[in-house]
C-alpha positions, 0 to 999 in steps of 0.5 A: 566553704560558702554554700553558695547558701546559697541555690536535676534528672529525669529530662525526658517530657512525656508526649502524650500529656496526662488529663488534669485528674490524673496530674492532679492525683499523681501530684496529691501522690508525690506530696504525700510520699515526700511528707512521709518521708519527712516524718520518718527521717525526724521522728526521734524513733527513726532508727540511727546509724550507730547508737550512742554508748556511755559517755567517758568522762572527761578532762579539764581541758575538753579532751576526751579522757582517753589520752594519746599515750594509750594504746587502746584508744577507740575511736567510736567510744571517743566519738560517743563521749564527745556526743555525750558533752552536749546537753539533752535540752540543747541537742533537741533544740539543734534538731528541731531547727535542722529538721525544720529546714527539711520541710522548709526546702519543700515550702519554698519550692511550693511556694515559689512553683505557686507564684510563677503559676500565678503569673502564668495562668493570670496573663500577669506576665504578658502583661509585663510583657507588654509594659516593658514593650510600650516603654522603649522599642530596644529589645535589651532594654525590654528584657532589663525592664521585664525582669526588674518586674518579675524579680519584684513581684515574686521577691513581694509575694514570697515576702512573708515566707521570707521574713518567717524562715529569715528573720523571725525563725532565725530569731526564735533559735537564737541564731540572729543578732540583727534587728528588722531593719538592718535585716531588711537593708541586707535583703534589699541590698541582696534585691538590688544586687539581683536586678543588677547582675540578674538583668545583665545574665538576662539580656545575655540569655534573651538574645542568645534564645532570640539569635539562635532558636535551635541552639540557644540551650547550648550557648545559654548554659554556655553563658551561664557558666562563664557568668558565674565564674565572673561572679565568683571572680568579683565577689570577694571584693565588691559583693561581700563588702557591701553586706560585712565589713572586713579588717585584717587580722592583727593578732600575731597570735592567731594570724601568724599560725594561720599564714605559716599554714598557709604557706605550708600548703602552696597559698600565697596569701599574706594577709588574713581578714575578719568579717564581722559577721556578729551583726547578723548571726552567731554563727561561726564560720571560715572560708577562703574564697575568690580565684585568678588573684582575688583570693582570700583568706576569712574568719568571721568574728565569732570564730574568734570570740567561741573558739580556741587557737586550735580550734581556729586553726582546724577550721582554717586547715579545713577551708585551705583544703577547699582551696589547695584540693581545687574545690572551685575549679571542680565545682565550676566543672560540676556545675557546669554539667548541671546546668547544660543538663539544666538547660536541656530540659529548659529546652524540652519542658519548656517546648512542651508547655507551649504547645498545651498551655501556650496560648492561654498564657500568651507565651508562644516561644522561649524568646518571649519574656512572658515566658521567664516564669515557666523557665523559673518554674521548670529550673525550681523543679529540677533543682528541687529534684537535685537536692540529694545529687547536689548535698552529695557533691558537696559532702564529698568535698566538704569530707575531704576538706576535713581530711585535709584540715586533720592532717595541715593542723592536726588538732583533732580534738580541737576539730571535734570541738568545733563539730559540736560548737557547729551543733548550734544549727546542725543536728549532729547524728542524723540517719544515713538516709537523713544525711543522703538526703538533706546534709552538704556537710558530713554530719556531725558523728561522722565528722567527730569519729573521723578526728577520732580515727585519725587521733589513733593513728597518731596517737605517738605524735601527739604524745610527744607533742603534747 
């Protein structure tokens, strides 16, 4: 499922405001405990929640060697021999880059939370402010323009740390196919999308706070979320294709399983597509996507070069169970809770820093664009905060599409294989605390010994299909 890549408590503000020292020194604080943290879940002494056992050998086919027809077959020694088949060298590869992410989450919230303070603190918004005012006196217009500065300014400032964690990084694992110049015309692509339908939500928002001063949170959350239903109404048909191209599946062979299990599962769909997404990574992957008649059914093209028929029919029953399970529709629902929760605290932070802080940035209201950072600011950091709240919603989900997948394609070999082909950029056995803290998706143990579990109550069927 897209993550929607890709993207909250304690709303209360303090009224009686701490002195800087002591800000500072319960910041020092918070950054130690979080890098603490961070080393204790990657260091490879950090205790696991199972330990591997004996590999069992395997069959020719990739099957492990514990066959349908036995009757003691045990579903942790399975998982185990499926752990086993992957190589020493390039398990320490996997979790190199995965761990890395952990860290990478807390250099992108630094360094977005610096640029927004710097342009706070240097009067560089109210001077935006005041640009975009001299320009035109329609206040629409004002908005567009303030935000096609910020969005430019911040997207340059944050360029570098851009380039490392999407390029060079991506490169440096053998993750990435493109070179620096169509990489850089799909991040400017992604710029122009932003200034577009960031600049339309902006106007919206902006004349929601002007017009209702005391219920703006409301109506902004409001607005919100019933733009990002547009957005995931509209992306499968004119955002998508403009950084991937998309054909129809013409192999029978793969196509007709997929469509039969579709059908199968109440989707209507008639056609399957493949996205070329080759020319940026080798990553595999699937979703079905879009609602209200734009729905889709997708593979990219290196599922179908690295996996089997079975192996793409158990993805494919996984992404059906995000579609058939309403995933969507619920994740509308959370995400909506999120953000009128999200704008709340806008509310009472923002009403907070104006009062200390306000005249030295000159943004005395939260109509007043100069002050778009410090909302910049305030939403990075509860977002920040929501990280485990939001990859627990998620793994929820994504457990359950698993289960739905086992059980539409019932290939559960063909699903552990998968887990492990996924282990090209997901550490596979992290600790229980690790995955709280940092997975969307199962981890890849949990996930193998669930295709397991389920093969042994199966094991008759099975038995008399193969």
């Amino acid at each position: 499922m897209i993550p929607a890549r890709h993207a909250t408590s304690g709303f209360a503000c303090a009224t009686t405001p701490f002195d800087r020292e002591e800000q500072m020194q319960r910041r020092i604080v918070l950054m130690a405990v979080f890098a603490t943290v961070l080393a204790m879940l990657t260091s490879t002494s950090f205790v696991r929640g199972q330990t591997a056992a004996t590999a069992a050998p395997q069959t020719p086919t990739g099957a492990i060697a514990t066959t349908s027809t036995s009757e003691h077959f045990d579903p942790a020694a399975a998982t185990n021999a499926y752990l086993a088949k992957v190589p020493p060298d390039k398990k320490a590869m996997s979790d190199a880059y995965f761990e890395g992410g952990y860290w990478l989450i807390l250099w992108d919230f630094l360094a977005s939370s610096i640029v927004f303070l710097l342009l706070l603190v240097t009067g560089l918004s109210a001077r935006m402010r005041d640009l975009a005012e001299r320009i035109t006196r329609f206040k629409p217009i004002h908005t567009f323009l303030y935000w096609v500065q910020f969005l430019v300014l911040t997207s340059l400032l944050i360029f570098p740390l851009t380039v490392y964690e999407g390029f060079i990084r991506e490169h440096k694992y053998g993750l990435a196919t493109q070179t620096f110049g169509p990489w850089m015309g799909d991040q400017l692509k992604g710029l122009g999308i932003g200034v577009v339908f960031g600049g339309l939500l902006m106007m919206a928002l902006y004349g929601i706070v002007r017009r209702l001063p005391r219920t703006w949170w409301i109506w902004g959350a409001i607005t919100s979320l019933v733009f990002l239903a547009f957005l995931s109404l509209i992306s499968p048909v004119f955002v998508a294709p403009l950084f991937n191209k998309y054909t129809r599946l013409e192999d029978p062979a793969i196509r007709d399983p997929i469509l039969s299990m579709a059908r199968a599962n109440g989707i209507s769909a008639k056609e399957v597509f493949v996205q070329d997404a080759s020319r940026q990574s080798t990553r595999i992957s699937a979703f079905v996507t879009g609602f209200l008649g734009t729905e889709r059914i997708v593979l990219n093209d290196n599922l179908l070069k690295r996996c089997s028929v079975a192996e793409i029919e158990s993805v494919m029953g996984h992404e059906m169970g995000h579609y058939v399970m309403n995933h969507v529709y619920k994740d509308l629902m959370f995400f909506g809770i999120v953000i009128v929760l999200g704008f709340a605290f806008l509310r009472k932070g923002s009403e907070w820093a104006f009062g200390r802080w306000g005249d030295k940035w000159r943004a005395h209201a939260a109509g007043d664009l100069a002050a778009l950072p410090l909302f910049a600011l305030l939403i990075s950091s509860y977002f920040f905060v929501l990280t485990p709240i939001d990859n627990t919603y998620s793994r929820v989900e994504e457990y359950e599409a698993d289960m739905f997948g086992l059980n539409a394609a019932r290939q559960p070999d063909a699903e552990a294989e998968v887990d492990l082909k996924l282990a090209d950029y997901r550490k596979l056995d992290p600790g229980p605390i690790e995955e709280f803290l940092f997975y969307d998706h199962p981890g890849g143990r949990t996930r193998i010994y669930a295709a397991m579990r389920w093969k042994a109550e199966h094991l008759h069927e099975l038995g008399n299909r193969e």
